[in-house]
C-alpha positions, -999 to +999 in steps of 0.1 A: +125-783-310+158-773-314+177-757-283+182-720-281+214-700-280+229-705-248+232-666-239+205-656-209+189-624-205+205-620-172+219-585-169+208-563-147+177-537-147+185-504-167+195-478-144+172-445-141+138-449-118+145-477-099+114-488-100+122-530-093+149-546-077+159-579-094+182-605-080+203-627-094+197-653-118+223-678-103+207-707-091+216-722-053+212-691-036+211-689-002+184-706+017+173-674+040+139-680+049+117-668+028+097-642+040+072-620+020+059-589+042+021-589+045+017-620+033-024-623+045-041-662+049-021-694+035-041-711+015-035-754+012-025-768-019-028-797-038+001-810-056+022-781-046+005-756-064-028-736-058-054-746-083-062-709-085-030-696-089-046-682-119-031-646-134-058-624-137-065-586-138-094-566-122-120-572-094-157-568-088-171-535-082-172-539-046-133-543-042-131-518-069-150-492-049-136-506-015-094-501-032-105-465-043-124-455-009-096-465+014-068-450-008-089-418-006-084-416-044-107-412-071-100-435-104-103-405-128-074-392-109-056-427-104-061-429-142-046-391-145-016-398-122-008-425-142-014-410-178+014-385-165+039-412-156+035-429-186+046-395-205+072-389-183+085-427-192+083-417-222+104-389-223+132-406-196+133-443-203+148-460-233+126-476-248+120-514-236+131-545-258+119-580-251+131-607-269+107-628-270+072-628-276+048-616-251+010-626-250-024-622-234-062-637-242-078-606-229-114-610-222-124-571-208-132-584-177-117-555-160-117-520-151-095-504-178-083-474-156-065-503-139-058-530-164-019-538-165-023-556-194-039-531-213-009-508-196+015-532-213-001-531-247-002-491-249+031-497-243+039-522-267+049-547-248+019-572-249+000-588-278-034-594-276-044-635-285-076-639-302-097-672-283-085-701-302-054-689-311-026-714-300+005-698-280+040-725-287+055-708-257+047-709-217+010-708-211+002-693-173-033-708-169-054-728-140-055-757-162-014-765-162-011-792-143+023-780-131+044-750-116+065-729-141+104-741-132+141-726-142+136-758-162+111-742-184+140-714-195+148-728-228+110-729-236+108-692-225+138-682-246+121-700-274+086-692-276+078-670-252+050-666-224+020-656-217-008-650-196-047-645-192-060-616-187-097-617-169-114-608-137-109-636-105-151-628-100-160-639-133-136-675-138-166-694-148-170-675-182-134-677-192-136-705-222-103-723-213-110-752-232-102-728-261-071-711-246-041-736-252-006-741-254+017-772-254+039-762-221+005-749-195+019-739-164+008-727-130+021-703-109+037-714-076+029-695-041+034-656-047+017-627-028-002-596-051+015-564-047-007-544-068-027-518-055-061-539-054-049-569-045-016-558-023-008-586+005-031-613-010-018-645-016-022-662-055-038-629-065-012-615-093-024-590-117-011-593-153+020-579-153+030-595-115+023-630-132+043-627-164+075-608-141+073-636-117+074-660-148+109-644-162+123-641-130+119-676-121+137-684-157+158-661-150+150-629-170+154-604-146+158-578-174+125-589-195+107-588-158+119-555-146+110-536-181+076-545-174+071-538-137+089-504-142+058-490-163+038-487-131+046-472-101+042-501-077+062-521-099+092-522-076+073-536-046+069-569-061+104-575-060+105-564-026+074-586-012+085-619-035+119-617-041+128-643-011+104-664-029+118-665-063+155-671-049+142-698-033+125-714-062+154-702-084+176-727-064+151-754-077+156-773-111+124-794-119+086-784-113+083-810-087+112-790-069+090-756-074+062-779-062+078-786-027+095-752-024+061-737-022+045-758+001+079-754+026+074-718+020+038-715+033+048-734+061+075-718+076+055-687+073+029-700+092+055-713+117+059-676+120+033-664+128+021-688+153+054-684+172+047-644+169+010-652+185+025-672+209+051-646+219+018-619+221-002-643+242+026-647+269 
C-alpha cells in the first residue's frame, strides 16, 4: 500500500454554529491532566483497552423511556426539534466534504428517532455496508485487538473508517465474524456525550465513535462536520477533548494502550482525594 499525500486534514472547524470545538492536531501537547466532566464508574481494562469499547447506537426500551421521562421530552417532539435543525443546516451550513470514505454495518437495532448513523446518512455522510462486505480502511469493532493510534493516520487518509452501528443490549446477535477489515481497531477510554448515554464511560453512539477516530488521527475537520449535525455535537469535544490531546501526544497503539489506563487512574485519584476532602 502505497503512502498517501503528505497534506493532513488539519484546519480548523468551518465557522458559523459552533457547534464542536476541536484542538489541535499537533502531537506533544501539554500533559494537563486529563479530566472529562461527569465521567460516571471506571471500568478495568485488559490490555489497555475495554473489550467493550464497542461503537454502537441505541438502547433498550427501558433506557429509552427512562432518557425521554427525565428530559421531560416526548420523542415525536425530539424527532421534530431535530427535523427543524436539520433544515435550518440546510439552509446555513455549506455543505460538508469528507475525503475519505465513511462506513457503517447498520443492523436496525435502534430507535430511528435517535440513530446518528441514520442522521449521518440522510445527510450524506455515511454509507451503509452490506454484512460480508469487506471495509480496506479502519474497522472500529470489539474484535480489534488494538486501540486506534495517530499511527493509524495514513490508513485513515487511505481507506477510510468505519464503524458498527447496533444496540449495546443486543451484542450477542451482531454476526462479527462477517464484519471485517484488515486494520480492526478498538476505541481507547472515552466518556458518551449523547443524550442517552451522556457521562457513561465506553458508551459512544455512532457519530461520537467515528469523531473520536479522526480526531485522534488528526482530522479535526472530518470530525467536527459530523458532530455539528446534532445539537450536542459540541459537548463531546468539551467532555473528551483532554483525552484525545493526551492520546494525540502518543505515536503507537501500545502508547494509546497505556495513556488510557493512566487516564482512568488519575481520575480515580480524584475522586478519592475529593471523598476524602468530604469525609474530613
Amino acid at each position: 500500500m502505497g503512502k498517501p499525500g503528505k497534506a493532513k486534514n488539519a484546519t480548523g472547524p468551518p465557522r458559523g454554529r459552533g457547534r464542536g470545538r476541536g484542538g489541535s492536531s499537533t502531537r506533544g501537547a501539554g500533559r494537563g491532566r486529563g479530566r472529562g466532566g461527569r465521567s460516571g464508574p471506571i471500568r478495568s481494562m485488559e490490555n489497555g483497552v475495554a473489550p467493550e469499547s464497542l461503537i454502537v447506537d441505541g438502547q433498550d426500551a427501558e433506557s429509552s423511556s427512562q432518557a425521554s421521562s427525565s428530559s421531560g421530552t416526548s420523542d415525536d417532539d425530539q424527532v421534530a426539534e431535530e427535523k427543524e435543525e436539520e433544515e435550518e443546516d440546510d439552509e446555513e451550513e455549506e455543505p460538508v466534504k469528507i475525503g475519505v470514505p465513511v462506513a457503517m454495518w447498520d443492523f436496525d437495532h435502534c430507535d430511528p428517532k435517535r440513530c446518528s448513523g441514520k442522521k449521518l446518512a440522510r445527510h450524506g455522510l455515511i454509507t451503509n455496508m452490506r454484512v460480508g462486505q469487506r471495509f480496506r480502511g479502519v474497522v472500529l469493532t470489539p474484535k480489534g485487538t488494538k486501540p486506534i493510534a495517530p499511527c493509524d493516520d495514513e490508513i485513515v487518509q487511505m481507506s477510510g473508517l468505519a464503524v458498527v452501528e447496533c444496540s449495546w443490549a443486543r451484542l450477542d446477535e451482531v454476526p462479527f465474524g462477517k464484519i471485517k477489515g484488515p486494520y480492526e481497531r478498538l476505541l481507547p477510554f472515552l466518556i458518551a456525550t449523547n443524550p442517552v448515554n451522556y457521562g457513561k464511560p465506553w458508551k459512544l453512539n455512532c457519530v461520537e465513535a467515528l469523531a473520536a477516530g479522526f480526531y485522534i488521527t488528526g482530522h479535526e475537520k472530518w470530525a467536527e462536520a459530523l458532530l455539528s449535525k446534532f445539537s450536542w455535537g459540541h459537548a463531546f469535544w468539551k467532555m473528551n477533548g483532554d483525552f484525545i490531546k493526551r492520546y494525540r501526544t502518543c505515536v503507537t497503539h501500545e502508547e494509546v494502550s497505556a495513556m488510557a489506563e493512566t487516564l482512568q487512574l488519575e481520575m480515580q485519584q480524584d475522586r478519592d482525594q475529593r471523598k476524602a476532602e468530604k469525609s474530613e
